[in-house]
NUTI-964035 format. One record per atom (N, C-alpha, C): residue number from 1; residue in one letter; chain; x, z, y. Coordinates in pm, 1 decimal, always signed. Atoms other than C-alpha are relative to their C-alpha. Layout:
! NUTI-964035
    nr   rest   kette         xx         zz         yy
   NUM      a       A          X          Z          Y
...
This chain:
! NUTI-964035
    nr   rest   kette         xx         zz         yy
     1      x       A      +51.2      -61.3     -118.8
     1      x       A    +3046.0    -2906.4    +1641.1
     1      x       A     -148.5      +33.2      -15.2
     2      x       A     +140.2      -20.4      +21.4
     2      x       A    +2661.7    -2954.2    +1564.4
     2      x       A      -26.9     +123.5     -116.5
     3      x       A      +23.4     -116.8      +37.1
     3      x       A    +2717.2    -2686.8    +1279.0
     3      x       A      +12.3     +131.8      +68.9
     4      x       A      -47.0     -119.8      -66.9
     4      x       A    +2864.2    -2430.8    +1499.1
     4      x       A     -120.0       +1.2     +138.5
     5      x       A     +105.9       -6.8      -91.8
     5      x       A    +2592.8    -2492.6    +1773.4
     5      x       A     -122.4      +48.6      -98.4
     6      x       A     +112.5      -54.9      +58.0
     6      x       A    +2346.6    -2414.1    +1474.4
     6      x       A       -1.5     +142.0      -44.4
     7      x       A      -51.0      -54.6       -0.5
     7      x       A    +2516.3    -2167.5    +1356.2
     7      x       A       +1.8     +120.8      +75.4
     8      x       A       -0.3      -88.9      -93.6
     8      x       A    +2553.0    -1964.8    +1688.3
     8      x       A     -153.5      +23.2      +42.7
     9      x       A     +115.2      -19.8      -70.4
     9      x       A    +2188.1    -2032.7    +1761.0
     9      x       A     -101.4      +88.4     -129.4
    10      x       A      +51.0      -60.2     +140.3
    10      x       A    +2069.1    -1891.4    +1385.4
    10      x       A      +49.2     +128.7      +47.6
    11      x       A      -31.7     -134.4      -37.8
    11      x       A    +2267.6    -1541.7    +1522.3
    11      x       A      -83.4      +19.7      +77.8
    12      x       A      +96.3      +29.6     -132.8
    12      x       A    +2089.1    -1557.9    +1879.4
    12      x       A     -138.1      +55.0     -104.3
    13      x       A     +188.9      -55.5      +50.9
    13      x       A    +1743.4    -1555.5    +1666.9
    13      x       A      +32.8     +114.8      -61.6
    14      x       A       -9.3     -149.3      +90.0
    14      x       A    +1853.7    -1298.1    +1440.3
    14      x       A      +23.3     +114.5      +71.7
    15      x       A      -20.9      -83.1     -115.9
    15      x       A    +1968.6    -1084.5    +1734.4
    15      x       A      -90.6      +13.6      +72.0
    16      x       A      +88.1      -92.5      -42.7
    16      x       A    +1654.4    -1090.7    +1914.1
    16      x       A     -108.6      -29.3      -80.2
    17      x       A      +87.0      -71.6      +61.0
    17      x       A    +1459.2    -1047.9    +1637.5
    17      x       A       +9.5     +166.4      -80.9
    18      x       A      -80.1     -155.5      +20.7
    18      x       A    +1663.7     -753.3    +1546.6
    18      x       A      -75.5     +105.9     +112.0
    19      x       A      +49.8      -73.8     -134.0
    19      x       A    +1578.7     -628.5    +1918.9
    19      x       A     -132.1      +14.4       -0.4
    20      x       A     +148.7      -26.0      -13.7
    20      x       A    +1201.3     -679.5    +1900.3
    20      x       A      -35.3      +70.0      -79.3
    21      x       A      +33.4      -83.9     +130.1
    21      x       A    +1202.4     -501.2    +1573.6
    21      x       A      +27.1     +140.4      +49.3
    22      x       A      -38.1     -130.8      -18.9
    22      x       A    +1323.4     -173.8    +1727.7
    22      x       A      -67.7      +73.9     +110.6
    23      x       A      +55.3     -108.4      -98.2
    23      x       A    +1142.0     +108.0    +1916.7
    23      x       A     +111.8      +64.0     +109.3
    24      x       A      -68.8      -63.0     -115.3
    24      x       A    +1223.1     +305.3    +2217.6
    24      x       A     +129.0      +60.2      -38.5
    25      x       A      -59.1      -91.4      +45.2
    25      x       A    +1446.5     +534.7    +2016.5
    25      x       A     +156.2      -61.4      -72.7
    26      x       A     -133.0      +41.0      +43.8
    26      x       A    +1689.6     +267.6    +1900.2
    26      x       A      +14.2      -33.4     -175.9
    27      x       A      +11.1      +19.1     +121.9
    27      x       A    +1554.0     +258.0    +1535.5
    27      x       A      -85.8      -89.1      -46.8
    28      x       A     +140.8     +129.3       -3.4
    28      x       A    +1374.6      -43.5    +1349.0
    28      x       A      -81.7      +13.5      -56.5
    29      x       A     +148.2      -38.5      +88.4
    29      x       A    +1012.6      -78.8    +1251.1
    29      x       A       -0.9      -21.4      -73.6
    30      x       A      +19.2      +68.4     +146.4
    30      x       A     +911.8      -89.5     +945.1
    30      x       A     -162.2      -76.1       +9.4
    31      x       A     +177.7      +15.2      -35.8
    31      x       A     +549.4     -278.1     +946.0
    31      x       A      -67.9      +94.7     -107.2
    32      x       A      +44.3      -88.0     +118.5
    32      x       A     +315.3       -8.6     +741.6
    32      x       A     -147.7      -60.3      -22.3
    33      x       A     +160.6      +95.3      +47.3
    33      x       A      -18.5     -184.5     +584.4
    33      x       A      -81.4     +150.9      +47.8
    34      x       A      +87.0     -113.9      -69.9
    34      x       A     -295.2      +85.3     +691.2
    34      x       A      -68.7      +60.6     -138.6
    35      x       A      +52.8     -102.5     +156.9
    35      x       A     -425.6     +138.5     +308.5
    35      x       A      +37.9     -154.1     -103.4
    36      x       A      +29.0      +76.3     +134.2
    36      x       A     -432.9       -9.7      -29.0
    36      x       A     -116.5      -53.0      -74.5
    37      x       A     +100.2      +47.3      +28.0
    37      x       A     -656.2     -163.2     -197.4
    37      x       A       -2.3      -57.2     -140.7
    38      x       A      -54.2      +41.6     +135.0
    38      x       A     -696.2     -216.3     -584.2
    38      x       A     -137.6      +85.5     -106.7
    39      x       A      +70.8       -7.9      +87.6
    39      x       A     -894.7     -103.8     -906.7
    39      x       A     +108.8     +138.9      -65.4
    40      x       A      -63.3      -81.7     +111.7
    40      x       A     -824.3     +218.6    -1107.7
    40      x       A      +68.8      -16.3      -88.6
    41      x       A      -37.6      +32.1     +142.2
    41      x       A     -634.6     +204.6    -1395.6
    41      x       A       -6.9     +169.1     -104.0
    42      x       A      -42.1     -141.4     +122.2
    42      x       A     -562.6     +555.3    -1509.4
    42      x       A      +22.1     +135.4     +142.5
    43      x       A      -11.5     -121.7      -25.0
    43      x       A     -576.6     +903.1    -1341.9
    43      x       A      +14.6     +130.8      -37.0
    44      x       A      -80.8     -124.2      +80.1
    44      x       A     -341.9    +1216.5    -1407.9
    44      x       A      -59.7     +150.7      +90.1
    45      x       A      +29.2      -88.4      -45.8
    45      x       A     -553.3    +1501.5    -1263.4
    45      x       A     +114.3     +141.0       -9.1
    46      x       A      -77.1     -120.9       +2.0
    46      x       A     -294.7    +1760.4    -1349.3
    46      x       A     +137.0      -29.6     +120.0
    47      x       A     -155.8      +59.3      -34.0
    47      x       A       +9.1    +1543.1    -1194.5
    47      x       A      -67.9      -23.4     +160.3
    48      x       A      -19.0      +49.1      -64.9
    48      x       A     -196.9    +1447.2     -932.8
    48      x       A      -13.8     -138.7      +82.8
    49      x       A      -51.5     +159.0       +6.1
    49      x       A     -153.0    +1099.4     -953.0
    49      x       A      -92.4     -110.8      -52.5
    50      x       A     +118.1     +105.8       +8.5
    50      x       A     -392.3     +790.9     -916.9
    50      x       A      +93.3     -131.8       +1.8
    51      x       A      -49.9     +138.4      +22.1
    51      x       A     -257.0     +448.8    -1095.8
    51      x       A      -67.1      -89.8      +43.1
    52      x       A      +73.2     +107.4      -52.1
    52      x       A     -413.4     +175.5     -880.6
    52      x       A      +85.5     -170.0      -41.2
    53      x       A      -67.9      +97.6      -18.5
    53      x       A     -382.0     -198.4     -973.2
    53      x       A      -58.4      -84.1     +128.6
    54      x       A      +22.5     +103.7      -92.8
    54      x       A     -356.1     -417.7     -688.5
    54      x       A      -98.2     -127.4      -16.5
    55      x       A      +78.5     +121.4      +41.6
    55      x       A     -478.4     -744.6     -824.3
    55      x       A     +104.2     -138.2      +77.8
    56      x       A      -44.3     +108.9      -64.5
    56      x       A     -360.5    -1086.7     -680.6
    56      x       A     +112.5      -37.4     -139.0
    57      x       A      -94.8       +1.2      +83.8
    57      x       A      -67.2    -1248.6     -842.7
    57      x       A      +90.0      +36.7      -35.6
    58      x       A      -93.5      -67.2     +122.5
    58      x       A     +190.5    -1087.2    -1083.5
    58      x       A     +127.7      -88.0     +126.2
    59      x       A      -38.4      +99.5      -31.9
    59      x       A     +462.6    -1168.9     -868.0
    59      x       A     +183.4     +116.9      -42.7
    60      x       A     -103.0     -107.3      +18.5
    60      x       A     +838.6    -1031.9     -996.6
    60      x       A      +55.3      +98.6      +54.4
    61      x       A      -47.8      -65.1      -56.3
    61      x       A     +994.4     -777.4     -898.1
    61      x       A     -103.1      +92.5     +104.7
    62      x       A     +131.9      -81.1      -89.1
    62      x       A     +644.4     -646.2     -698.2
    62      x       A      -54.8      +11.8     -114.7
    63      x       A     +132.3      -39.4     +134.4
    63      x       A     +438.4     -447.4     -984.1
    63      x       A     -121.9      -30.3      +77.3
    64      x       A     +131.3      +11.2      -14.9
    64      x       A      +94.2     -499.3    -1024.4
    64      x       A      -47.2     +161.8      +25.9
    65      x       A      +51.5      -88.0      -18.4
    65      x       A      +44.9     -148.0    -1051.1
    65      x       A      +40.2     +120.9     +104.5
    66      x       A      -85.6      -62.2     -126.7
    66      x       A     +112.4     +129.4     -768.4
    66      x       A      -48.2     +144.5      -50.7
    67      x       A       -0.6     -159.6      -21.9
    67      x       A     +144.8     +528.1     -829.1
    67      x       A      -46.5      +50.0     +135.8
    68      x       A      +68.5      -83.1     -137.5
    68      x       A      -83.6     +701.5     -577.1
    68      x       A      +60.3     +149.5      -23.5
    69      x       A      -30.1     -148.5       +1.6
    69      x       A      +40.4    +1058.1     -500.8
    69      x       A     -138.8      +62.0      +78.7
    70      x       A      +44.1     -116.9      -46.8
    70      x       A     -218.3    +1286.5     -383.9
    70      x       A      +25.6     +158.9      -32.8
    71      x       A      +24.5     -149.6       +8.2
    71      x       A     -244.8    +1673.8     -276.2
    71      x       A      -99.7      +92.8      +34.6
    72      x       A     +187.0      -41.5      -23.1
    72      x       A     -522.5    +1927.8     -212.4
    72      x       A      -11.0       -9.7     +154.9
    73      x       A      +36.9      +20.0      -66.4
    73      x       A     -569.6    +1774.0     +102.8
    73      x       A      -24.5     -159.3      +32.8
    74      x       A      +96.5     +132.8      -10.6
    74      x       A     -669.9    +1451.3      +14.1
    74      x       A     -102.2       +1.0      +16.5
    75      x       A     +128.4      -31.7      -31.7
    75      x       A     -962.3    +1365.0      +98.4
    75      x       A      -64.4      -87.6     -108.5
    76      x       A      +30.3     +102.4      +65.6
    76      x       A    -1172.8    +1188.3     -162.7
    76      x       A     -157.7      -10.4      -18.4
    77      x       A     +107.8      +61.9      +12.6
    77      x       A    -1498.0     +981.8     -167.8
    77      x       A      -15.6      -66.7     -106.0
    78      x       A      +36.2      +84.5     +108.6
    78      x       A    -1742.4     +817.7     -402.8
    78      x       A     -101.3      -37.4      +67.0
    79      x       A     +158.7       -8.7      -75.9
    79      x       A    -2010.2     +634.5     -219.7
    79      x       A      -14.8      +49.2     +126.5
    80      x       A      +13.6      -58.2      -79.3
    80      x       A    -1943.6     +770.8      +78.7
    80      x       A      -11.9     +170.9      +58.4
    81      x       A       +5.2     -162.0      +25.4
    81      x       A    -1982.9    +1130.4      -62.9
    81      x       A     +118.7      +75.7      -62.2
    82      x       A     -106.8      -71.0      +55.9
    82      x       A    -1723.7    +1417.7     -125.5
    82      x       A      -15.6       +0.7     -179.8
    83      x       A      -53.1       +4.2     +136.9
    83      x       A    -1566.4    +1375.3     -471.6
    83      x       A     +142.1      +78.2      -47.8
    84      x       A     -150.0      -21.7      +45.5
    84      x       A    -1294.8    +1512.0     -670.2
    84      x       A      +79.8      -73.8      -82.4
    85      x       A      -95.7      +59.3      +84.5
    85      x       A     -995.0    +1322.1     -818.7
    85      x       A      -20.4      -34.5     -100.5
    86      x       A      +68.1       -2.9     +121.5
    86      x       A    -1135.4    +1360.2    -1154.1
    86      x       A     -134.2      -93.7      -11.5
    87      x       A      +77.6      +43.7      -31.5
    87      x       A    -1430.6    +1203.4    -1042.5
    87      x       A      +33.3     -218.7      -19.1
    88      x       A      -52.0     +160.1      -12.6
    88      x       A    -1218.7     +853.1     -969.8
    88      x       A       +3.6      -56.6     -145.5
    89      x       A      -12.2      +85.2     +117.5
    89      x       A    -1277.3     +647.1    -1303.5
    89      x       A      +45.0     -139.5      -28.5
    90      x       A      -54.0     +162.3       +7.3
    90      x       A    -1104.6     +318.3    -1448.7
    90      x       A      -85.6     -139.5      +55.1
    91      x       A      +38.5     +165.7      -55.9
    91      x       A    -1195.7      -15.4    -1311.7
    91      x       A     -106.4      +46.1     +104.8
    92      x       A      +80.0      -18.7     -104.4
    92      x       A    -1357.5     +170.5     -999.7
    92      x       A     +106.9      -12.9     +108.4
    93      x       A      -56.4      +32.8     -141.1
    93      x       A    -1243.9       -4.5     -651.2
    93      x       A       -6.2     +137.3      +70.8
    94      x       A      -32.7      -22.5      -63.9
    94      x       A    -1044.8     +200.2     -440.6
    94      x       A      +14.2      -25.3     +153.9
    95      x       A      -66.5      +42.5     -121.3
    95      x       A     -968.7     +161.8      -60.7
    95      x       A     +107.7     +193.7      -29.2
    96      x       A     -107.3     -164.1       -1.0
    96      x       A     -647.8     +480.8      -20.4
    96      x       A      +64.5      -54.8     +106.5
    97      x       A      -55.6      +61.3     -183.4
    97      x       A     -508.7     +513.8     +324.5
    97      x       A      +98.6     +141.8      -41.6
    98      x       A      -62.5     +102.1      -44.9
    98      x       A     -188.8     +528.9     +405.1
    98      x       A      +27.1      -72.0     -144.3
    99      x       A      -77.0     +138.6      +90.9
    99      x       A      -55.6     +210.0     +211.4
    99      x       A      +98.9      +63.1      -81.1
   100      x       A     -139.8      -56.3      +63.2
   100      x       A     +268.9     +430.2     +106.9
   100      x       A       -1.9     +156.3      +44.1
   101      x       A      -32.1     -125.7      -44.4
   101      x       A     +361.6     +791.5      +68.0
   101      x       A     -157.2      +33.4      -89.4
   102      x       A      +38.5      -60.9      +80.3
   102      x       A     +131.6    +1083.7      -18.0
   102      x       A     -180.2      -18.6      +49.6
   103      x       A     +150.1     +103.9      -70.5
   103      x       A     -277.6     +909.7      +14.7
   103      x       A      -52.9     +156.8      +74.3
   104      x       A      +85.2      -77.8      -33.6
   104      x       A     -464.3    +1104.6     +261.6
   104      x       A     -165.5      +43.8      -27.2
   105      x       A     +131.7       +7.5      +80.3
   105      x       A     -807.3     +966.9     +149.4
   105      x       A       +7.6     -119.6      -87.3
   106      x       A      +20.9      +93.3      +44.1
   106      x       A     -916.2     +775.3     -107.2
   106      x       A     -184.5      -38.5      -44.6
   107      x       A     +171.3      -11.3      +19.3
   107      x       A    -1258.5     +618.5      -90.6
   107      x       A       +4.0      -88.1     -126.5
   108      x       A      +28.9      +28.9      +88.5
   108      x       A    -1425.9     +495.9     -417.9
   108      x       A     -115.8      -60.9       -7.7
   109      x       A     +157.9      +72.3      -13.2
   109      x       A    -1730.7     +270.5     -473.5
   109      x       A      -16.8      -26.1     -171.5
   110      x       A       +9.8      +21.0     +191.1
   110      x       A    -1899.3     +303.3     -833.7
   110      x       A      -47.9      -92.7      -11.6
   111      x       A     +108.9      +66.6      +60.2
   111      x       A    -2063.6       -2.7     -805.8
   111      x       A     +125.0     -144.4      -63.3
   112      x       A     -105.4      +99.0      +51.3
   112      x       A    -1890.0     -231.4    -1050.8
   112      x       A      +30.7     -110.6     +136.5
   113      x       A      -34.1     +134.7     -127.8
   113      x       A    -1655.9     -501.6     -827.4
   113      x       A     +103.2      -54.0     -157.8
   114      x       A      -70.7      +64.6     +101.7
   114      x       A    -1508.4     -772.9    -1061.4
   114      x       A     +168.7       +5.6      +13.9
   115      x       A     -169.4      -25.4       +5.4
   115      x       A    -1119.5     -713.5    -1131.5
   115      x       A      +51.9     -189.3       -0.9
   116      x       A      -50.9     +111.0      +73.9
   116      x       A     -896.2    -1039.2    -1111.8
   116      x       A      +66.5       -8.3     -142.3
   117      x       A      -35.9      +42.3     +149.5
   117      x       A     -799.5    -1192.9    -1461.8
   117      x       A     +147.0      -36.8      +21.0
């Protein structure tokens, strides 16, 4: 009996956490981080494409490293000043907003910041 009372009450939570998870519309949220945050590794000016590593710990199945997509309406900083893509160099800290999908901006700071080991 005490399993089936746990049991029924383990659904119950899962059911309204199901419910709090979902918008007006009947579909569920996803939570979206607001940007990224990480160290250059490599940039494909032709493709596009800014390899940022995260940093923290190596943890499976989550890479260390993340494919940035930009297009010519990214916006991109160095310092606070307009830059171009090309501009972004290895082991220079990033902030890139949004977290996922195609970055709208990505700001850049040249002043060395130590990478984790």
């Amino acid at each position: 009996m005490k399993r089936l009372v746990t049991v029924v009450a383990a659904m119950a939570i899962i059911a309204l956490a199901s419910t709090a998870l979902a918008n007006s519309e009947g579909t569920a949220l996803t939570p979206q981080l607001t940007s990224l945050t990480g160290w250059v590794v490599s940039v494909n000016t032709t493709g596009g494409i800014v390899v940022v590593f995260k940093g923290g710990p190596i943890i499976v199945g989550k890479p260390a490293n993340v494919a940035v997509h930009t297009n010519k309406n990214t916006k991109i900083t160095i310092d606070g000043k307009p830059a171009k893509l090309g501009d972004l160099k290895a082991q220079m800290y990033v902030v890139v907003k949004p977290a996922t999908g195609t970055a709208t901006s990505i700001q850049g700071q040249s002043a060395p910041r130590p990478m984790p080991l």
